[in-house]
N, C-alpha and C positions, 0 to 999 in steps of 0.2 A: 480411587480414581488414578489415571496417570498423572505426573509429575507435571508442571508445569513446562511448555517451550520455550525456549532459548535459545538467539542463535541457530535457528533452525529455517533448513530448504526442502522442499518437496522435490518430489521425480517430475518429470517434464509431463505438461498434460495440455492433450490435444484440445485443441479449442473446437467446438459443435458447430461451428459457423464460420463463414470469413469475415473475417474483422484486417481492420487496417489503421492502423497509427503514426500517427503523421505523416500520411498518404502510403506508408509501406506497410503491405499485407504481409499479415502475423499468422500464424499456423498454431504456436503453441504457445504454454507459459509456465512461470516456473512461479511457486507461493513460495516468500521468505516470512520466517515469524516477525520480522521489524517491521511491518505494515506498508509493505510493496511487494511488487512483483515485476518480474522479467521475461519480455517475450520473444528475448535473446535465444536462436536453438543452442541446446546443447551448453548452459549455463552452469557452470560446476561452482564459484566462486561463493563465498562467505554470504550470509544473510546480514553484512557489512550494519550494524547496530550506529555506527556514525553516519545521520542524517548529513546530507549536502547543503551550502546554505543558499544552492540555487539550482535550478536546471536549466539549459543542461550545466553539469559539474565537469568541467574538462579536467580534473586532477585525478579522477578512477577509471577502472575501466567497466566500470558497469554503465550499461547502456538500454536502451528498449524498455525503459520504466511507466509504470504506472503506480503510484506511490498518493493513497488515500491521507495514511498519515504516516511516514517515516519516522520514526524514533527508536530508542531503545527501549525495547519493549520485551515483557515476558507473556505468556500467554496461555491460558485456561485451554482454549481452544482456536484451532485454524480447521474452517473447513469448507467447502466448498460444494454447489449445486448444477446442475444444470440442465439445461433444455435445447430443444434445437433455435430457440431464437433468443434465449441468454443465459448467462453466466455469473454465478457471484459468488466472491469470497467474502469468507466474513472470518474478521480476529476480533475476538472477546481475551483481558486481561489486563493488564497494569503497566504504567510506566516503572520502568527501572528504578531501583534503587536509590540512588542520588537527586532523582528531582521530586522525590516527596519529602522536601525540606523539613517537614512537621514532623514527618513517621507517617502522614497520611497516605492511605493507599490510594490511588490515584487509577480509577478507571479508564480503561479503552473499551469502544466498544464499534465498531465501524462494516461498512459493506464497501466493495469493489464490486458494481454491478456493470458488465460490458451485453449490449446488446446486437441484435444480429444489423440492426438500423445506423450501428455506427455510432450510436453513442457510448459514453462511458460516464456513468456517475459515482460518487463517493458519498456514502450515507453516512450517518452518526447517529447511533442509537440514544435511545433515553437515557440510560447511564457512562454516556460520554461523556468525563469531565476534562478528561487533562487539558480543554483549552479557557477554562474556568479557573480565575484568582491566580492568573499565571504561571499554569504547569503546564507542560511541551514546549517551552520556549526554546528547546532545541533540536523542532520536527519541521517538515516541510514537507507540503503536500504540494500535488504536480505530477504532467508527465514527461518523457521526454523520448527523443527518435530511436531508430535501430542503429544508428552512426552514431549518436551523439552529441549531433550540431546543430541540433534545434531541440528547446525544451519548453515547455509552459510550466509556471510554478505558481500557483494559485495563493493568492494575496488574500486569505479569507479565514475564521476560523472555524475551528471546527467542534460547532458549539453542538450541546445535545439535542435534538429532533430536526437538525439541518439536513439540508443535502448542495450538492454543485454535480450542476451537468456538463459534461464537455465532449464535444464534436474533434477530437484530434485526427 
């Protein structure tokens, strides 16, 4: 199989519907392997692995997020589906190095599902762990504008077979 992701950005991909976030309509998006995405056009910058400890984060310049669960994160797989009325990515893989204090390997497992109605929800697969016995404690899930002057950052964890819906 191929190598695990890391640090890694996709090409820019058209969205199959109009969608809009934080009242500004999106056209496209960009998938980083750290468990967000940008619907920033023309996004070239780092899949930036330092989670924010809030949105919006006024000290980068990344902006237009939707960020299921931001962490530093390696990854089995990113891949992505869709239809004309939604959209979902999905990262399956492991938190980084350092916060499997044990050696233990610490599962991700999650969906970014945007639909054509406007909403946007963030899934968590059955072998979701890292918000289990205190791993991701350095993730944040949220989203935030195409400016970067308004952000929602969801105060919830993200434990296995949950989900959270959001109207941005």
């Amino acid at each position: 199989g191929a190598p695990p992701l890391d640090e890694g950005r996709s090409a820019e991909v058209a969205l199959p519907f109009a969608f809009e976030l934080h009242r500004d309509p999106v056209t496209h998006l960009t998938l980083l392997s750290n468990g967000w995405v940008t619907f920033e056009e023309g996004y070239t910058g780092t899949a930036e692995f330092s989670a924010p400890f809030f949105l919006p984060w006024p000290f980068d310049s990344v902006v237009g997020v939707a960020a299921p669960y931001w962490d530093d994160l390696v990854l089995n797989t990113l891949c992505m589906s869709s239809s004309s009325t939604e959209l979902t990515v999905q990262w399956d893989g492991y938190l980084y190095g350092p916060y499997d204090f044990d050696g233990t390997i610490v599962p991700v497992e999650f969906q970014l599902r945007l639909a054509s109605s406007g909403n946007l929800e963030f899934i968590y697969g059955p072998n979701h762990l890292s918000d289990r016995d205190g791993y991701g404690f350095g993730r944040i899930i949220g989203t935030e504008s195409l400016d970067g002057s308004f952000g929602q950052t969801v105060d919830e964890s993200a434990l296995p077979d949950t989900s959270v819906t959001l109207a941005p």
